[in-house]
C-alpha positions as CSV (number, residue, x, y, z in Angstrom):
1,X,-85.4,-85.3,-50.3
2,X,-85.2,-88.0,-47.7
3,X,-84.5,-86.9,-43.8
4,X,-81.0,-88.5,-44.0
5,X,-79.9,-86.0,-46.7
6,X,-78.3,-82.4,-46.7
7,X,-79.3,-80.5,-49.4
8,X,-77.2,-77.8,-50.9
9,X,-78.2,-75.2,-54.4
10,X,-74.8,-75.1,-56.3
11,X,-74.3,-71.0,-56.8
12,X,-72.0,-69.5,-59.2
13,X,-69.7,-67.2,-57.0
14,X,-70.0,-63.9,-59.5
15,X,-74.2,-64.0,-59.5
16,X,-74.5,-64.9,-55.9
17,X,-72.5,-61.6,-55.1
18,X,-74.6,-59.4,-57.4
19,X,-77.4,-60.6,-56.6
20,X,-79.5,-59.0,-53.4
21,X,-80.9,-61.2,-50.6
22,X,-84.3,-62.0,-50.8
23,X,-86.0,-65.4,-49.1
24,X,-85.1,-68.8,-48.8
25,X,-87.6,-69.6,-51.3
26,X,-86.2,-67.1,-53.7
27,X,-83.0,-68.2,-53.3
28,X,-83.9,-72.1,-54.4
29,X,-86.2,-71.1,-57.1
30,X,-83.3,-68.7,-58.9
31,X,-82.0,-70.5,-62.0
32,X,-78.6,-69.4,-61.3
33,X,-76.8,-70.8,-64.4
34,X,-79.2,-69.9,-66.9
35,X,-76.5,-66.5,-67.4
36,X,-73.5,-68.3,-66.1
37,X,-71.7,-71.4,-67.8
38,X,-71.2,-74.5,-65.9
39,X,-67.4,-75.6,-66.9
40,X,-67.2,-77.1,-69.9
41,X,-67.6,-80.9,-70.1
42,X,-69.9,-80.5,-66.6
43,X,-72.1,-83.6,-67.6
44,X,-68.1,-85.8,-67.9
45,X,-67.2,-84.0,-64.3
46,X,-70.7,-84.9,-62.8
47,X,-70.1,-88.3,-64.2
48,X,-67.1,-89.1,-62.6
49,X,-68.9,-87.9,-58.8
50,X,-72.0,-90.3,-59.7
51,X,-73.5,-92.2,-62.4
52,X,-76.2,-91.3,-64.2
53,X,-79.4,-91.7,-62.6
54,X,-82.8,-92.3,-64.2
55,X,-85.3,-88.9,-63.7
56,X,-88.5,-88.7,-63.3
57,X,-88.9,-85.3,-65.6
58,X,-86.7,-84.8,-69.1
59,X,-86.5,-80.9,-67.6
60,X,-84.1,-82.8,-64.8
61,X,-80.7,-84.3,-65.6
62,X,-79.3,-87.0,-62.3
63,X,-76.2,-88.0,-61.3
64,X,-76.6,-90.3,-58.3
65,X,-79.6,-92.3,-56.7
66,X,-83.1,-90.4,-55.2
67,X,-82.5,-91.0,-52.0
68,X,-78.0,-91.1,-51.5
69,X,-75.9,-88.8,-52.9
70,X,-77.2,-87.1,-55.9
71,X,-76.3,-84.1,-57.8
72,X,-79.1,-82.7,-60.3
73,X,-79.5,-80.6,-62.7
74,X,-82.3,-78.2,-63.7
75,X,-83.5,-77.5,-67.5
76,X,-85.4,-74.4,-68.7
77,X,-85.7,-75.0,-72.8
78,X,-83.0,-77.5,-72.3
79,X,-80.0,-75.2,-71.0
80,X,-78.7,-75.7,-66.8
81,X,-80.6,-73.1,-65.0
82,X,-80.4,-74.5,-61.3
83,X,-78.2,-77.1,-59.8
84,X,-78.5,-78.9,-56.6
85,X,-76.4,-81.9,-54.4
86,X,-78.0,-84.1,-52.0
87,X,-75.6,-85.6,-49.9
88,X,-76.7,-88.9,-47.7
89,X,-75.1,-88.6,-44.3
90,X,-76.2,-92.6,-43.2
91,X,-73.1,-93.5,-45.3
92,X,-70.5,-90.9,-46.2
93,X,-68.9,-91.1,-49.0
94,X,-65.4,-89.1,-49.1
95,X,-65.4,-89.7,-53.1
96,X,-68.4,-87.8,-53.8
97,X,-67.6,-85.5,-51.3
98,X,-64.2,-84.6,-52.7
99,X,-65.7,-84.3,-56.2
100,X,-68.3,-82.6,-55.6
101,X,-66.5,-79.9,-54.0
102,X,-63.9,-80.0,-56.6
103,X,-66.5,-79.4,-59.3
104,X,-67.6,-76.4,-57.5
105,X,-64.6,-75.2,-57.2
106,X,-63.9,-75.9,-61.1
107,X,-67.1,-73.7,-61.7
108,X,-66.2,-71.2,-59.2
109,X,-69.5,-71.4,-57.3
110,X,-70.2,-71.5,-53.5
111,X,-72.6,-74.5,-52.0
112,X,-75.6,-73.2,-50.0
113,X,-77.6,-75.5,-47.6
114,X,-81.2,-75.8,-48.0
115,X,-81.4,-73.5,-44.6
116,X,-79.3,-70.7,-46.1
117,X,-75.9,-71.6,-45.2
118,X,-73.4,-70.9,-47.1
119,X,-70.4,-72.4,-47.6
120,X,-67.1,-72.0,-49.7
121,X,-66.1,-75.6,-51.6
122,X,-64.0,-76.6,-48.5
123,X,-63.3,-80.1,-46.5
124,X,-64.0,-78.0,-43.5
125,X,-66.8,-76.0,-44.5
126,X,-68.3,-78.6,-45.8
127,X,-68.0,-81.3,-43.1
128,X,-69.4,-78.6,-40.5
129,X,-72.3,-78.0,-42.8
130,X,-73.0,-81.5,-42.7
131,X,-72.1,-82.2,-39.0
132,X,-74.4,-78.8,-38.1
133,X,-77.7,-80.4,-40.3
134,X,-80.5,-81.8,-39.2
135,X,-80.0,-84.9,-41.5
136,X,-77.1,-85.6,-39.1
137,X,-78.9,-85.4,-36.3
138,X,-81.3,-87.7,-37.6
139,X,-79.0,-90.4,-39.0
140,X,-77.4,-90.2,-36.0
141,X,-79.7,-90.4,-33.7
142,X,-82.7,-91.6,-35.5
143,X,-85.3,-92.8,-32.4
144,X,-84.1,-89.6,-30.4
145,X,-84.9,-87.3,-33.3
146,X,-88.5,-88.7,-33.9
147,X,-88.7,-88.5,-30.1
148,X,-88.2,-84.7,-30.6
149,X,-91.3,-84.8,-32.7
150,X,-93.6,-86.8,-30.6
151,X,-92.8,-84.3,-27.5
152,X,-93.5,-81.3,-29.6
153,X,-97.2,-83.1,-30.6
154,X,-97.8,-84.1,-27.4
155,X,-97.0,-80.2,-26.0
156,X,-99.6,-79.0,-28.2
């Protein structure tokens, strides 16, 4: 993930509730659909937010490009078990906003920010979550946020 993207799991609604709170790293590494369907047609749907994109792994399906907005999909013995959208804040795109957040609210699931945020499938919600990221703040601001870094090498 490049420093100019948000990235967000794509959670069905009914699992995330029943399921208890553990760590960050638990929460990414869950394969959240492999007992929940993604809405039928999902590859058509995905389709329509981004092309098809070329992965590196045939256990990874991409819609979108590596380092813009991108939505992927994760295999385990060829069935959607995780599902994530990286959205590039440089340039933001209101299309792939808007159906993105319509496909999550088509398979009833909740977007969660690589930080632990979570977020219903809302403009608002979803434009804070961006506007509250540290991708914004870098794409924003690029030669102050790097100056944040040098000042925290320099202080130690």
């Amino acid at each position: 993930m490049a420093v100019w993207q948000v990235e967000f799991t794509i959670v069905p609604r009914r699992a995330f509730a029943n399921t208890p709170r553990g760590t960050l790293a638990q929460l990414w590494d869950t394969d959240w659909w492999s007992a929940q369907a993604l809405p039928s047609g999902h590859e058509r749907h995905l389709t329509a937010i981004a092309p098809s994109g070329a992965s590196s792994t045939t256990d990874v399906q991409t819609w979108g490009e590596h380092d813009g907005n991108r939505v992927d999909i994760s295999l385990v013995d060829g069935k959607p078990a995780r599902m994530t959208a990286c959205v590039d804040v440089r340039r933001l795109d209101a299309t792939f906003g808007a159906k993105l957040l319509q496909f999550a609210r088509t398979a009833d699931a909740l977007l969660i920010r690589r930080d632990g945020l979570v977020i219903e499938p809302t403009v608002g919600a979803f434009g804070a979550a961006l506007r509250t990221s540290d991708a914004w703040k870098h794409a924003k601001d690029p030669a102050a946020n790097l100056a944040a870094y040098a000042d925290q090498d320099d202080s130690e």
